[in-house]
C-alpha positions as CSV (number, residue, x, y, z in Angstrom):
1,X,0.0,0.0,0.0
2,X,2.9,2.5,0.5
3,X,4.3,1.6,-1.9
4,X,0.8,2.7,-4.3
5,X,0.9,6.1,-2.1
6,X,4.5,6.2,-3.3
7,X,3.7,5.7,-6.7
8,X,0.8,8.3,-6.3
9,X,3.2,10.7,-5.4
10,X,5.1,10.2,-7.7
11,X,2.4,10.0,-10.5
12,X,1.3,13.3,-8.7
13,X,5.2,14.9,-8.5
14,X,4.7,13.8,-12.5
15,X,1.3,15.9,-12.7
16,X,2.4,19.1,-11.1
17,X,5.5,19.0,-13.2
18,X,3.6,18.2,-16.5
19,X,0.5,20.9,-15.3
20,X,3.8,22.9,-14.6
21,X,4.7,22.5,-18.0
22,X,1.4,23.1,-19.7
23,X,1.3,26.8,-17.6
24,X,4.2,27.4,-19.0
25,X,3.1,26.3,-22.4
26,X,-0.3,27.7,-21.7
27,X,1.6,31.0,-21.3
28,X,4.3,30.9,-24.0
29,X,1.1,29.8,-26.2
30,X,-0.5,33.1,-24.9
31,X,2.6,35.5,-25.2
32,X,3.2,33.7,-28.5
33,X,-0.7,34.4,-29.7
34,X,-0.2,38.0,-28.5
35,X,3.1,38.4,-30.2
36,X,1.6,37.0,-33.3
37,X,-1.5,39.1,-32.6
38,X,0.8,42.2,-32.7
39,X,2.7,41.3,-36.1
40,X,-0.4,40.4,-37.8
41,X,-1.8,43.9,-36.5
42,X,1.2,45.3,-37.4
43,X,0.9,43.5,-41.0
44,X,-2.3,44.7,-41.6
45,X,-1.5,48.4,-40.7
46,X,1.5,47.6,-43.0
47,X,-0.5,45.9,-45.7
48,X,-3.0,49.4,-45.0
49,X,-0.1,51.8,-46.0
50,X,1.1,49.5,-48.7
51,X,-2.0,49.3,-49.9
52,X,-2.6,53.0,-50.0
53,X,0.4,53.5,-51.5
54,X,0.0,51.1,-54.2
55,X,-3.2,53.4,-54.5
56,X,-1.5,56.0,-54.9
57,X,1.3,55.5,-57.0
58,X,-1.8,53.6,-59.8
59,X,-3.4,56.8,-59.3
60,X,-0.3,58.8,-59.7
61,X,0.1,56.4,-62.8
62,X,-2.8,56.5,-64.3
63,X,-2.7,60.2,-64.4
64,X,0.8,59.9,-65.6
65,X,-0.9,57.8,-68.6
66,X,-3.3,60.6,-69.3
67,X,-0.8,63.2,-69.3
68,X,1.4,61.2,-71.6
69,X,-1.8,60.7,-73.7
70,X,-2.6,64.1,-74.0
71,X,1.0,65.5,-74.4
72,X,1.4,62.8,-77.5
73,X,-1.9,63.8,-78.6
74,X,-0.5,67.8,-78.4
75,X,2.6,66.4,-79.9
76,X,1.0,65.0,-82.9
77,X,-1.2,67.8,-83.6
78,X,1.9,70.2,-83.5
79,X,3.6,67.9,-85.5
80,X,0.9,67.4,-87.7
81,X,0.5,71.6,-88.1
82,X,4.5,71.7,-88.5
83,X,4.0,69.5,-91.4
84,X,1.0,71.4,-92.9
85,X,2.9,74.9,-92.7
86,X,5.9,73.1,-94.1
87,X,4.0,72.1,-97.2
88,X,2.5,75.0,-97.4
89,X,5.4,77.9,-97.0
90,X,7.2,75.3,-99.3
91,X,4.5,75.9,-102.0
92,X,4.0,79.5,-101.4
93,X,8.4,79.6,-101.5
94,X,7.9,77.7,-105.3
95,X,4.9,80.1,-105.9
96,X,6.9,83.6,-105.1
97,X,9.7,82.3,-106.9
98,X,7.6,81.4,-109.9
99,X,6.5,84.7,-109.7
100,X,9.4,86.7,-109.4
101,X,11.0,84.4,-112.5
102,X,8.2,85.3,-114.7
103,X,8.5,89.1,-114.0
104,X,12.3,88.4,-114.7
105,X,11.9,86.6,-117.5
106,X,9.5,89.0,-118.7
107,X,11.9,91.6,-118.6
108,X,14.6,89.9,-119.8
109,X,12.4,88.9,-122.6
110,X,12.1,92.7,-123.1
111,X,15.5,93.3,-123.0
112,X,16.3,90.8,-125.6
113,X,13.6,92.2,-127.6
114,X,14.3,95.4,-127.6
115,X,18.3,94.3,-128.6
116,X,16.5,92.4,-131.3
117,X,14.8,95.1,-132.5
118,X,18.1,97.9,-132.4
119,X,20.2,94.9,-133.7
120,X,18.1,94.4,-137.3
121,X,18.1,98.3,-137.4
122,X,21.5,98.2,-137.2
123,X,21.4,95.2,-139.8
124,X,19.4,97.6,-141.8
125,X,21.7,100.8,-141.5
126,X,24.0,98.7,-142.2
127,X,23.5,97.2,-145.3
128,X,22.3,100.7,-146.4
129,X,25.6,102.3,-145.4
130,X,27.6,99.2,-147.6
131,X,25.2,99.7,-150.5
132,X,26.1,103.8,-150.3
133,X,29.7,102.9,-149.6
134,X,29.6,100.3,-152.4
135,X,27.8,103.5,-154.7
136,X,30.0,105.5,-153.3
137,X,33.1,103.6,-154.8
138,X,31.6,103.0,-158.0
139,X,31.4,107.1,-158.3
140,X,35.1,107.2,-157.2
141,X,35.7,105.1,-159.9
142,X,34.3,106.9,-162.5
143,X,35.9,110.2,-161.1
144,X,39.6,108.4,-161.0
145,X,38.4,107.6,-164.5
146,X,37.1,110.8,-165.2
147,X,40.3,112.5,-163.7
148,X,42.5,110.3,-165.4
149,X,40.9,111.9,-168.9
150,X,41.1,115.4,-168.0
151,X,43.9,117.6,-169.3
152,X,45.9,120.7,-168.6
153,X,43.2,122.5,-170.1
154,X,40.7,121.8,-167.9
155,X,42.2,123.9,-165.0
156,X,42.2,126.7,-167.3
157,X,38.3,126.6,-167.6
158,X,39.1,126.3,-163.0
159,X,40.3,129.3,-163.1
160,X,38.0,131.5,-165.5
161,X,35.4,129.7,-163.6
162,X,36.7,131.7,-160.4
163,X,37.6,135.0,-162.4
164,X,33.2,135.0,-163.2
165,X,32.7,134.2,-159.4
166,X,34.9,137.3,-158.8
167,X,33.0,139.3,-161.2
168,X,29.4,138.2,-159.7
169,X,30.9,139.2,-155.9
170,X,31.9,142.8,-157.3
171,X,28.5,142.7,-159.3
172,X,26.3,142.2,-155.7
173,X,29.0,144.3,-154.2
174,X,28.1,147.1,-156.6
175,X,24.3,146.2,-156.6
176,X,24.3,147.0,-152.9
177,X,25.9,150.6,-152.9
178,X,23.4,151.6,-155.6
179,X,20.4,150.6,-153.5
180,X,22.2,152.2,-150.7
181,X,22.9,155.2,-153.0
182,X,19.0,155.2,-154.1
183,X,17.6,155.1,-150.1
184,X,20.4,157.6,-149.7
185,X,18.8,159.9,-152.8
186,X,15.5,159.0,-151.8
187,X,15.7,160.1,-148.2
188,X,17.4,163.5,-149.0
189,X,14.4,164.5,-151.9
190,X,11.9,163.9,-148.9
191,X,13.4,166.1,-146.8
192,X,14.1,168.7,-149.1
193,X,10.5,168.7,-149.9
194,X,9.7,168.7,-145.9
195,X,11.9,171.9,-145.9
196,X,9.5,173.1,-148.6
């Protein structure tokens, strides 16, 4: 019978150690179920933030997306405008050159016209001068000709040619004084029959 009190004792020594054992589990269960209590707290404030964050940055992206949309959107419009008044100050360029060549060759065209005008006159004149010059030598040659046939004579007929010329000078010389004599004569009768 001792011996069953002894094992009692024992069996209970081994209960108080094992309930011993199972507080202390009991309360590293507990301090372990609060600690894990606190992390998965701490997790969810965590997973909060991270979750507003992640909010935020797709709302910070998403309007980064619009933004790019609409600057591409002003880019391609610009672009699209740079292109138009490319085409078109390129066609307005070919247009004032086109002009300002026709008004050139216009007046170029003048130009040569006019040249083309003075240059056939010229033509002209000319071949009217070498027909006269061409005349001109055919007279020469019949006054070497001529020249060749004349004789001494024919200077004596030069020189009573001059001696007549000589006379008609003192002939209009002496016609002169006579109507000056004749106003002269005239004047003095009126006054002498003034006087009267």
């Amino acid at each position: 019978m001792l011996q069953k009190i002894k094992d009692l004792m024992t069996i209970r020594d081994q209960i108080d150690v094992i309930k011993n054992n199972l507080n202390y589990t009991t309360n590293s269960m507990n301090d372990l179920k609060t600690e894990i209590n606190g992390l998965k707290q701490h997790i969810n404030e965590n997973m909060d933030e991270v979750n507003n964050k992640n909010d935020e940055i797709a709302k910070n992206f998403s309007e980064n997306m619009e933004l790019m949309k609409t600057i591409r959107q002003d880019f391609q419009k610009e672009l699209f405008d740079f292109k138009l008044m490319k085409t078109q100050m390129q066609k307005n360029i070919m247009e004032k050159f086109e002009e300002e060549l026709g008004k050139e060759l216009k007046i170029q065209i003048g130009t040569l016209k006019n040249d083309s005008d003075t240059y056939n006159e010229l033509k002209e004149n000319i071949s009217k001068i070498t027909e006269r010059v061409s005349n001109l030598g055919e007279e020469i040659n019949k006054f070497t000709a001529i020249s060749s046939n004349i004789k001494k004579e024919d200077f004596e007929l030069t020189r009573f040619a001059n001696q007549l010329r000589e006379a008609d000078r003192e002939k209009l010389e002496l016609m002169r004084k006579i109507d000056t004599l004749e106003r002269l004569v005239s004047k003095i009768r009126r006054q002498e029959i003034i006087t009267r």
